[in-house]
N, C-alpha and C positions, 0 to 999 in steps of 0.2 A: 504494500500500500504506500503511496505516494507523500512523502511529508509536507512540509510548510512551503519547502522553497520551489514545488511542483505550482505553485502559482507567483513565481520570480519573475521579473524582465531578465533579470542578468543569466544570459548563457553559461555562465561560470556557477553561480548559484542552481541555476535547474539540472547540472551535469550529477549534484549531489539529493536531487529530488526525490530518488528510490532509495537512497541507504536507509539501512536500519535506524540510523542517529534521528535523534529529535530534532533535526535541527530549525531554529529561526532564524527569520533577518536581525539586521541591526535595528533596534527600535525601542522605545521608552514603552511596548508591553511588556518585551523581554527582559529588559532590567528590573520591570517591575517582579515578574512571575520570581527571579534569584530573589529578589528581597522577600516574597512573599514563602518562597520555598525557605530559603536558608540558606541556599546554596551557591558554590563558587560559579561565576561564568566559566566556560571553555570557550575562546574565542579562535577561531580558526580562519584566514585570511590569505586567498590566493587569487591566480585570474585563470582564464578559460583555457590559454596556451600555455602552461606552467606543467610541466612534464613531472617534477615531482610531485607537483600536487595530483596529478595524476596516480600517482605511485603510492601514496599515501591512500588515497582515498580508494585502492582498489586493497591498499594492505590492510586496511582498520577500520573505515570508515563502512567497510562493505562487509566487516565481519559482524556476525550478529554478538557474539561473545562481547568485541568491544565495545559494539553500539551497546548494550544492555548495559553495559559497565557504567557507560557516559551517561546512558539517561538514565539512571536509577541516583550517580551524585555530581552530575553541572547542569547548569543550564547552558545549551550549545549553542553556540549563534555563528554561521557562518557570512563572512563578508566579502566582496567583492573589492579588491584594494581598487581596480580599475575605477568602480563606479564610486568609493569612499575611499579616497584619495587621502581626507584628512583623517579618519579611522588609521588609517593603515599607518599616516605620518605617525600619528603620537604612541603606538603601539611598537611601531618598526625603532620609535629611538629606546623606548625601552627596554625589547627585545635589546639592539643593539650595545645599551646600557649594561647589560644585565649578564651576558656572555660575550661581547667583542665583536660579536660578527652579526650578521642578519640577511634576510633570505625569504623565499616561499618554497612551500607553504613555512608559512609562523602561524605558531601555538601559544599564544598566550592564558594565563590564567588570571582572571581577576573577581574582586571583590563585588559584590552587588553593585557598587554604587560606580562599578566601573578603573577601580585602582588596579593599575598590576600587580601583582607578585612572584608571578613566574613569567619564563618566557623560553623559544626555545624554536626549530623551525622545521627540517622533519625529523623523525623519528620512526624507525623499524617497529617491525613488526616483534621483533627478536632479536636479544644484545648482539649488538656488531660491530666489530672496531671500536669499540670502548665506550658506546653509547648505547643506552638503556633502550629495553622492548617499550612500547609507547603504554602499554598496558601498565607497567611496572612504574613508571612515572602520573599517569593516572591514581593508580592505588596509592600510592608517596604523598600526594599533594592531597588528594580525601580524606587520608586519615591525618593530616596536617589540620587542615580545615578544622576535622572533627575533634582533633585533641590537643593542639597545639593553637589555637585562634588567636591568640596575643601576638605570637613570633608572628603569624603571616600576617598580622593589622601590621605589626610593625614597620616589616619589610613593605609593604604597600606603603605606608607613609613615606618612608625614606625613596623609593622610588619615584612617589610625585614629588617630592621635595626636589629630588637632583632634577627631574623634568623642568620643573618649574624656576629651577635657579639657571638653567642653562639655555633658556630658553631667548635671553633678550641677541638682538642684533651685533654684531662688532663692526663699528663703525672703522671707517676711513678713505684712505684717499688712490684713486685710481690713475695718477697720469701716468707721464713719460718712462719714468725712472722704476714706477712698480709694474707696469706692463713689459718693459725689458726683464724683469727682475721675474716675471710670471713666464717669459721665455726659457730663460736662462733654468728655472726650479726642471720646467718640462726636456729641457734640453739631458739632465741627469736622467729621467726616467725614460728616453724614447730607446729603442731598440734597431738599431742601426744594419744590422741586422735582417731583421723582420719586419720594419714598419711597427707603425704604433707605440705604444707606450708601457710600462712595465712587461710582467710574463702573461703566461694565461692562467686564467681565463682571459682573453682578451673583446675587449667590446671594442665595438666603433665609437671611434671618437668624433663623433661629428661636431657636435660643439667647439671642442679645441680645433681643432680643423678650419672651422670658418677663422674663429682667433686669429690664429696663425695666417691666414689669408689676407685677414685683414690689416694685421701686424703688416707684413710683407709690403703689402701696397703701400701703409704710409709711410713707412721707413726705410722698405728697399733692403730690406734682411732676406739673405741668400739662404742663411742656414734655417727659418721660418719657412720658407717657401720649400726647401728640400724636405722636410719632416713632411708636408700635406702632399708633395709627387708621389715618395716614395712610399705614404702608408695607402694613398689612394691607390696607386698602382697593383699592390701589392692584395690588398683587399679586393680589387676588383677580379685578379686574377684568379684567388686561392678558392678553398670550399664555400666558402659561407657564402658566396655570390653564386645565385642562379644561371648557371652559363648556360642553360635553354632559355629560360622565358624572364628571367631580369627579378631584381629584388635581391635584399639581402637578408639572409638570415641574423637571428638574435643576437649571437655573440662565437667566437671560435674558442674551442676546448683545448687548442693548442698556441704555440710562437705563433705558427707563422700562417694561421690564418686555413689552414686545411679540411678541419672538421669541426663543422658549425653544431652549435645548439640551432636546433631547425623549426623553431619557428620564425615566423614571420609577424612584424611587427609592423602596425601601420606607420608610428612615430619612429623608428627605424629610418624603414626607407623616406619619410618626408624628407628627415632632414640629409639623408644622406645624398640624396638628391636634387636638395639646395647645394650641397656642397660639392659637389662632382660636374653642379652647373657651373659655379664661381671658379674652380678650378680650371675647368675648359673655356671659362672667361678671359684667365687669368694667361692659361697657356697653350689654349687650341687644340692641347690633347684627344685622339682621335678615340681614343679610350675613355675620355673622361665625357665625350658626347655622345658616344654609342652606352654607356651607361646610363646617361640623365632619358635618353629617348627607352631602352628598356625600362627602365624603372619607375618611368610614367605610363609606360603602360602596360605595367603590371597590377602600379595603381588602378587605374580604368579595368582592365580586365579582371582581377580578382580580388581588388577589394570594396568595389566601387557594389554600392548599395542598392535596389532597384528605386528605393527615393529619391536617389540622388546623393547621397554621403558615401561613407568611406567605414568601414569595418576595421573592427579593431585589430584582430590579429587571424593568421592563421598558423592551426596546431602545428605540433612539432610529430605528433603519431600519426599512423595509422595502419590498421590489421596488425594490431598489438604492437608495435615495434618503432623507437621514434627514428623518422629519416625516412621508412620504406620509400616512400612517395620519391625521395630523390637520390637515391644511392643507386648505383650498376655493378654487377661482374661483367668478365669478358665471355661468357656464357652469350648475357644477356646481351650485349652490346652483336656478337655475331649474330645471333638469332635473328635483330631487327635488319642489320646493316647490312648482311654478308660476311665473309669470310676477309676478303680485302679490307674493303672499309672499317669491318669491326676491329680488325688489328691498327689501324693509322687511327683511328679515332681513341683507340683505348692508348694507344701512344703519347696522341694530342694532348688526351682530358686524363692523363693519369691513372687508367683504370688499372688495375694490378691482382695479378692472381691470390695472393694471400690478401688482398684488400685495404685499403688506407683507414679503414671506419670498421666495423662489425662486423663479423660472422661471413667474411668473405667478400664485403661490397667495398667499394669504395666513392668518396665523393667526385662528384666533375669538377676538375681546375683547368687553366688556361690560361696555362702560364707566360705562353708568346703566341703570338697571332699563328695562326697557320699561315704556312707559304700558298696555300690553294685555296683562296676564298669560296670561290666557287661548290667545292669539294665541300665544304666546312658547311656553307647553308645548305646545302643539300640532306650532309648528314644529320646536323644539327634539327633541321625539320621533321626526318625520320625520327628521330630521338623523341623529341616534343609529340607526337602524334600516338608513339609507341608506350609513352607516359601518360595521354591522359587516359589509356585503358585504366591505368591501376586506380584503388584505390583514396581518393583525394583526402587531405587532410580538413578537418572540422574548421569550420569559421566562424569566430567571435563576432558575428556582425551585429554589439549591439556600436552605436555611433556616442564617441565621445568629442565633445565640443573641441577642449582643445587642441588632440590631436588631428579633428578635421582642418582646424587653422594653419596647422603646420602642414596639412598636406595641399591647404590652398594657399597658401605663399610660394611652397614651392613649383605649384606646377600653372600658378596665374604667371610668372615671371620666363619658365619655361618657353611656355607657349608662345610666348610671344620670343622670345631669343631665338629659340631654335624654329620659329614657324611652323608649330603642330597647333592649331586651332582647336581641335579636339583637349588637349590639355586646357587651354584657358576655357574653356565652355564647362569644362567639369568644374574646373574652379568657383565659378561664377554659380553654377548649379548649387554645390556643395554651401556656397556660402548663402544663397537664397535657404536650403535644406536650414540650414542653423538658425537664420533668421525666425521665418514661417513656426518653427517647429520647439526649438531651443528657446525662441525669446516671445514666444505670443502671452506671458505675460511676465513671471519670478524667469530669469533668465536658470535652466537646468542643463546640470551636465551632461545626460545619458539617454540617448534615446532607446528604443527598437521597434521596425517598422511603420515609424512615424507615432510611437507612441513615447509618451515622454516618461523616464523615470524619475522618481520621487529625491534626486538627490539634487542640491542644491549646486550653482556652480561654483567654482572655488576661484583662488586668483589666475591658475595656470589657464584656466577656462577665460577669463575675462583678456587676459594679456594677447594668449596667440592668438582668438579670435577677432580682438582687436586690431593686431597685426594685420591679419587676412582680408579685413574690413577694408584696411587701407589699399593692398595689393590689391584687390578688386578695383578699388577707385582707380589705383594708379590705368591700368589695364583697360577699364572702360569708360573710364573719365564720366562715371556716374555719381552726382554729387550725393546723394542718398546713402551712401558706402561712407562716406565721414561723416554722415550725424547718424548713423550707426555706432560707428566706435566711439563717438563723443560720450553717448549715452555709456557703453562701458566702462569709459575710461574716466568719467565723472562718479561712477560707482567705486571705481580703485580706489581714487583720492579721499571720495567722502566714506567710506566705510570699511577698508581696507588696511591704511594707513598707522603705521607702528609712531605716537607721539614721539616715540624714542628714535626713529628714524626706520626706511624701509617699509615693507608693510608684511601684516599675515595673512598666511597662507585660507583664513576662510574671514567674510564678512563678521561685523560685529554683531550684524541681524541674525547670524545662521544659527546652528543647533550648539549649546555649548558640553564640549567636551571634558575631560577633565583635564585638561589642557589646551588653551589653544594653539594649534598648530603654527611655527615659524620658522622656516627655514629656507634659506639663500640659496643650498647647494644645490646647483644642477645634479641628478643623475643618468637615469638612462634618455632624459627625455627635458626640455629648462624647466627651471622651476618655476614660480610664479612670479618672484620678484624679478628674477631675470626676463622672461616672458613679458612683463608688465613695463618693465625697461626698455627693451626695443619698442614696445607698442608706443609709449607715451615718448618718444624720440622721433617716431616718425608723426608723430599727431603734432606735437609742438611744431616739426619744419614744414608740414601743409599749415597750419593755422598763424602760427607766428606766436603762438599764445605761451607766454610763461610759464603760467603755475605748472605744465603737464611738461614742461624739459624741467623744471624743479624736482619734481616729485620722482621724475627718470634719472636723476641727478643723486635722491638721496636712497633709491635701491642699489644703486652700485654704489654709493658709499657704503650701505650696511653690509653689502658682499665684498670688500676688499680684502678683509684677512683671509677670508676662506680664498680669494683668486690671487692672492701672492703667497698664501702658505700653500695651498693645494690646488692648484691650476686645472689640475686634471675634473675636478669640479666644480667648476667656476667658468669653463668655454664661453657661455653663453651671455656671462656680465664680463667677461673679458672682452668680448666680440661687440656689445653693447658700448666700455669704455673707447675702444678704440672708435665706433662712430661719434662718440662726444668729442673726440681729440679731432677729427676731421672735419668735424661743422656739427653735420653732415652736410652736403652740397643739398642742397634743394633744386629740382630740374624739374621745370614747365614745357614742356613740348605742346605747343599750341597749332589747332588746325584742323583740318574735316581728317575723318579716319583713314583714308587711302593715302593723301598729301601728308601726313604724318607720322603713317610705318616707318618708314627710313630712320628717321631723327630718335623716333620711339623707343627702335631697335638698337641704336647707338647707346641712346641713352643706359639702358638697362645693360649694355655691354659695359659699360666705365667699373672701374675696380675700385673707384675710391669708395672707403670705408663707410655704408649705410649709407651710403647715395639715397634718395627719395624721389620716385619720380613720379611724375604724373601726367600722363597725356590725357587731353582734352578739348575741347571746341571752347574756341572763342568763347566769354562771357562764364566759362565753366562758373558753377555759385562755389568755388572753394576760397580762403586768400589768396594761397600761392598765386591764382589767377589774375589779381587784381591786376587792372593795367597791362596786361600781356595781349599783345595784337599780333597778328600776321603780319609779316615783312615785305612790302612790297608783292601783297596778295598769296604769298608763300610762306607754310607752315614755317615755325619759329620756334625754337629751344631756347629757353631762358637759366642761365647758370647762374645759381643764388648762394646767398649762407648768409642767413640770419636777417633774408628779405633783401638784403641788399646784393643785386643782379648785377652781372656785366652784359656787355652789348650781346644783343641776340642774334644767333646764327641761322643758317636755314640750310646748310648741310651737314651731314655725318662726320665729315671729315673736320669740318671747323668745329663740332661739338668738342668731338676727341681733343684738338691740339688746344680748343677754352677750358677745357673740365684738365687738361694737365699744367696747367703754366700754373 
């Protein structure tokens, strides 16, 4: 019989709808029912693509033994970190508090009123490697509860204490000297080597990566600009990159980038595909534009929504096994190819008889271009076609605000650089999808199928899609798109906003926690001050208006120590400082839509750091606009910073050599 979360939006939540466990949502009955019962919460916190969670819930969650265990003494409540972002924040630093490391799935245990006291993240079925059967940690903690209630008040106190004392911003100062200084920390941890930065597990660095891009351009750093060739190259070559149908997997289990954790993440590829465009901005890399064109539409092809948005992730399983979906043997590869072809392709793509990955498979890399292009798309179609017989991996397609933001910045700018029309129209769609759906009235984080779930939006939510607000504008010079973000970004300042500088992670209005959540550091995806940074960066150089380069001004002061002591977390307010150090350029390309592709496409080509652009018609109702006319009947680009313009051009080539002097 089907439990509580058998009537979930979240795909993550209804995966565990049959288990035996009691389980509930997060929710002020569930708190209530522990205080009424007596008993401790179990809080359990994962997302749809999370492979251990997977592992977990097929070892415990699915045993009746344990389930009976758990509901006879917790109240269980399982959460969607995806969809409560800020749950997951104030739990995840306690976990991490509490044993040094953190992860999903996380175990937490808490007091009725929501304190922690234990914490923890998987757990076997049976002792392994020097960690306890999950049952055996179960019984520990209930008979704690039951006979020790002082020591675990205690321990809960003392946990929201350190929560709460470490909770405020560290402010300071982001220019010249601490931006070299945020180079130089990254420069010790890169891996010279392999690309990227420390060992593995190795994630994509896309945040740093734009950094460094950005660094590069206004300083003209060789050794910045070799860190983002060589990990980009290198990334795009190894496992984790889809070298049939484009997209990058989660993170690599190795150096050098061979064998992916295999899911796929919608926030991933956005930004990794902002930054493999800026890249091939930067160096015309023929690699770095045959990636941004796969991986937009890969976007479109599999994770693009029938509404119109964008899906969260796709799994890393399936037919029990995480990869199947993209690992080969040389079996396999003959079978489809031939006998020829399947020997030169397994050569190509690395396929190997003992296998690079599992039980004989190995992943696809490509590592140098084939000398026979022809030969390559040929096989490589075969390949693709022979794939989609199997098995497809599960899709998280519920829609999360802000990561649709990220995937419309990245491919509203796109479309229009590389002239794929289809990318900006999804854009534009996506961000209409958020509007209609996400803001018809409390702006919410999570949809599915155009139905809205019940969680509030948070600041990462308000930032990118603010962002994305503007990109549209920029893109269709539709003035509607900045009193869009105005409305967000008037909610940052007024109710978001740390008096101590910075701001938190959820409104003052939202649900209050036992904690409020605050925290600067980017991880796999910006965070919300960071996010809220760029957005109100680019609002202030359309508008002209102060308070919101203020207020952008004082999130990267409250992320400074974290982006000069740990950079590796910080890409994102790094990348943000450096467009404060540039202006940013503010660019008006003025003119009917066909007389202004050219200038348009310049424009969005310039490297300088958060350049802002906006093409539009005559009269556009933005500021930028003011006083901006066509030249001599011929569309016109206008080069600004801080409103004040130099003489306006009306070719490509004059943009370039005004946006460089």
């Amino acid at each position: 019989m089907a439990n509580r979360l058998a009537q979930s939006q979240s795909p993550y939540l209804r995966q565990h709808a049959d288990n035996p466990v009691d389980w509930w949502e997060w929710s002020p009955e569930a708190l209530d029912e522990a205080k009424r019962l007596d008993r401790p919460i179990l809080l359990s916190v994962g997302y749809a693509a999370c492979h251990w969670c997977h592992v977990m819930a097929h070892e415990s969650f699915e045993d009746p033994a344990t389930a009976a265990y758990m509901n006879d003494h917790f109240v269980n409540i399982k959460v969607d970190r995806e969809e409560r972002p800020d749950i997951d924040a104030v739990y995840m630093r306690a976990t991490q508090a509490m044993t040094g490391q953190g992860g999903w799935p996380m175990t937490c245990l808490l007091t009725p009123d929501g304190e922690p006291f234990f914490a923890g993240t998987y757990f076997p079925p049976e002792p392994r490697q020097g960690a306890p059967a999950f049952t055996q940690v179960l019984q520990a903690l209930a008979e704690a509860w039951r006979d020790r209630r002082d020591e675990v008040m205690t321990v809960a106190k003392d946990v929201l204490d350190h929560l709460q004392s470490t909770i405020d911003p560290l402010g300071g100062s982001l220019g010249p000297a601490e931006l070299d200084q945020a180079v130089g920390e990254l420069a010790k941890q890169y891996d010279a080597e392999a690309g990227g930065f420390g060992t593995s597990p190795k994630f994509p660095p896309s945040m740093v990566l734009e950094f460094l891009l950005r660094h590069a351009a206004r300083t003209g750093s060789q050794q910045a600009l070799g860190f983002v060739t060589n990990t980009c190259e290198v990334m795009a070559r190894g496992g984790m990159y889809d070298q049939l149908s484009g997209g990058f997997a989660r993170y690599s289990v190795d150096r050098f980038w061979q064998v992916p954790h295999f899911e796929k993440m919608l926030y991933d590829n956005a930004l990794l595909m902002r930054v493999y465009l800026h890249w091939w901005r930067r160096s015309g890399s023929p690699l770095a534009e045959r990636v941004v064109r796969e991986t937009g539409r890969f976007l479109l092809d599999e994770l693009r929504t029938p509404e119109g948005g964008f899906a969260s992730a796709l799994d890393a399983d399936s037919d029990g096994h995480e990869g199947t979906f993209y690992v080969w043997n040389p079996n396999q590869l003959m079978r489809v190819l031939g006998a020829a072809d399947g020997a030169w392709a397994a050569k190509l793509l690395g396929v190997t008889g003992p296998g690079t990955f599992e039980r004989g498979f190995s992943t696809l890399q490509l590592r140098e271009d084939p000398d026979d292009t022809g030969r390559w798309a040929d096989v490589r179609a075969k390949l693709l076609a022979a794939r989609t017989a199997r098995t497809r991996p599960a899709r998280d397609d519920k829609i999360v605000a802000a990561w649709n933001g990220l995937a419309i910045c990245a491919l509203a700018e796109a479309g229009v650089l590389l002239d794929e029309p289809d990318f900006t129209a999804a854009a534009v769609a996506a961000a209409e999808l958020i509007t209609d759906v996400h803001m018809g009235g409390e702006f919410v984080r999570t949809s599915r199928d155009g139905v809205l779930g019940s969680n509030a939006a948070v600041l990462e939510d308000h930032g990118s899609v603010a962002e994305a607000f503007l990109s549209v504008l920029g893109v269709t010079g539709d003035a509607v798109w900045l009193e869009r973000a105005r409305l967000l970004l008037d909610r940052v300042v007024d109710h978001f906003a740390d008096p101590a500088g910075g701001f938190f992670d959820t409104a003052d209005d939202a649900e209050a926690l036992v904690v409020r959540p605050q925290d600067a550091a980017d991880n796999a995806y910006p965070s919300g001050t960071s996010a809220a940074a760029h957005a109100l960066i680019a609002f202030a150089a359309i508008t002209g208006e102060r308070r919101y380069r203020a207020a952008a001004e004082s999130a990267i002061e409250s992320a400074a120590a974290i982006a000069t002591g740990a950079p590796r977390f910080a890409g994102w307010t790094l990348a943000a400082a450096e467009s404060v150090l540039a202006g940013p350029l503010e660019i008006a390309v003025v003119g009917d839509r066909e007389d202004r592709a050219a200038l348009h496409r310049a424009a969005l080509g310039l490297t300088s750091p958060g350049a802002v652009v906006v093409a539009g018609d005559v009269g556009l109702a933005v500021p930028l606009f003011e006083q901006r006319e066509l030249v001599d009947g011929k569309a016109a680009a206008y080069v600004c910073e801080g409103f004040v313009c130099r003489r306006p051009v009306t070719t490509a080539d004059e943009l370039v050599a005004l946006a460089a002097d």
